[in-house]
C-alpha positions as CSV (number, residue, x, y, z in Angstrom):
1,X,216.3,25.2,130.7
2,X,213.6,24.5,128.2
3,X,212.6,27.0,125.8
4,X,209.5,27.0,123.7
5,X,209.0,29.3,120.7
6,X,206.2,28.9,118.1
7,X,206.2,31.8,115.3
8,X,203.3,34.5,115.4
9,X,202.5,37.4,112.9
10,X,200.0,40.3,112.8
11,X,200.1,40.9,108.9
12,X,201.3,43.7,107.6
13,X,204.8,41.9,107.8
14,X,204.7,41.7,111.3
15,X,206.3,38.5,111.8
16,X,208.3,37.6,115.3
17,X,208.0,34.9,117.7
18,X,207.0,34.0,121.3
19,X,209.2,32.5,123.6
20,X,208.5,30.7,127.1
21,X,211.1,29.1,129.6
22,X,209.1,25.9,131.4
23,X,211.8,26.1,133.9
24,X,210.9,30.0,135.2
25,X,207.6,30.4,133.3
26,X,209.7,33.7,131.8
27,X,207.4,34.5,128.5
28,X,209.1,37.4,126.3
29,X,207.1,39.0,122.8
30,X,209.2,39.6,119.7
31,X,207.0,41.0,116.9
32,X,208.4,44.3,115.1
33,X,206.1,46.7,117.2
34,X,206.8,47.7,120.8
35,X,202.8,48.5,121.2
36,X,201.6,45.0,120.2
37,X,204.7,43.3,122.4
38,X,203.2,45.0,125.5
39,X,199.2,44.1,124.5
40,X,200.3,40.4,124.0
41,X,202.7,40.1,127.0
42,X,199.3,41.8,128.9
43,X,197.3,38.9,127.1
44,X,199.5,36.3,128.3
45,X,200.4,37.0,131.7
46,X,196.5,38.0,132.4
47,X,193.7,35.4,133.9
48,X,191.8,34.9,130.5
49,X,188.5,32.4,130.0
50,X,189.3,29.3,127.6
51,X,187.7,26.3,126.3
52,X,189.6,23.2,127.2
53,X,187.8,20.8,125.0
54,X,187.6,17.2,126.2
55,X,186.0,15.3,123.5
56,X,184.9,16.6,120.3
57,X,182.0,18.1,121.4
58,X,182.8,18.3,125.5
59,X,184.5,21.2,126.6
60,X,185.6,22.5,130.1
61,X,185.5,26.6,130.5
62,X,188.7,27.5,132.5
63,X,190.1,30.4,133.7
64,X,194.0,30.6,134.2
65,X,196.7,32.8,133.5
66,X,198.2,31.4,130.1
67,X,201.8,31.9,131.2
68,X,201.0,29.9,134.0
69,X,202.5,26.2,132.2
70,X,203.0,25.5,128.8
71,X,199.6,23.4,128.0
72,X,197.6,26.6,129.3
73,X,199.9,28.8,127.2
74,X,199.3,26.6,124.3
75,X,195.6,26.5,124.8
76,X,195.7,30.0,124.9
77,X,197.8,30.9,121.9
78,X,194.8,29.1,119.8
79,X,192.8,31.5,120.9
80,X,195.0,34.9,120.8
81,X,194.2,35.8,117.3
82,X,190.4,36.1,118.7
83,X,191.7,39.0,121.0
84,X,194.6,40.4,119.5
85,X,194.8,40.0,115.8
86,X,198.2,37.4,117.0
87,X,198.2,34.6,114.4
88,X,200.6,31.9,115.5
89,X,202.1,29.8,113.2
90,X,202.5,26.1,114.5
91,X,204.2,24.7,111.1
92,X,207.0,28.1,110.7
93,X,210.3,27.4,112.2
94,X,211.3,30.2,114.4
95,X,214.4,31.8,113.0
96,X,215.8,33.7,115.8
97,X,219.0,35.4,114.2
């Protein structure tokens, strides 16, 4: 089993962490409100329209379902903050105790 978390945060010390299995493609939401867990877990599980750029100017427009493998997951968590508020937080170690 290998399990990918990155930190996220809606401000207002909101501060959790997303979590994805590779092996299953089980995604699970742990900010501190139930109401945003659902909307992102929505977000995330839901066939949303991305830029998958190329080259630094060259970009392919795809439509997947983030959850769907890790690289579209990770495409799509650059862009979750546009839809949800979600900021993730590539550099913060996720401290899950």
């Amino acid at each position: 089993m290998a399990l990918f978390k990155v930190a996220a945060h809606t401000g207002e010390n909101n501060n959790g962490y997303i979590s994805y299995d590779t092996d299953t493609k089980a995604l699970d939401v742990h900010l501190n409100d139930d109401s945003i867990n659902t909307k992102v877990r929505t977000y995330l599980t839901s066939v949303q329209s991305m830029h998958r750029f190329t080259d630094l100017s060259l970009y392919d427009t795809i439509n997947a379902i983030p959850a769907s493998s890790l690289e579209t997951l990770k495409l799509a968590l650059g862009y979750i903050w546009l839809a949800m508020g979600v900021h993730i937080d590539w550099s913060r170690p996720v401290d899950m105790a």
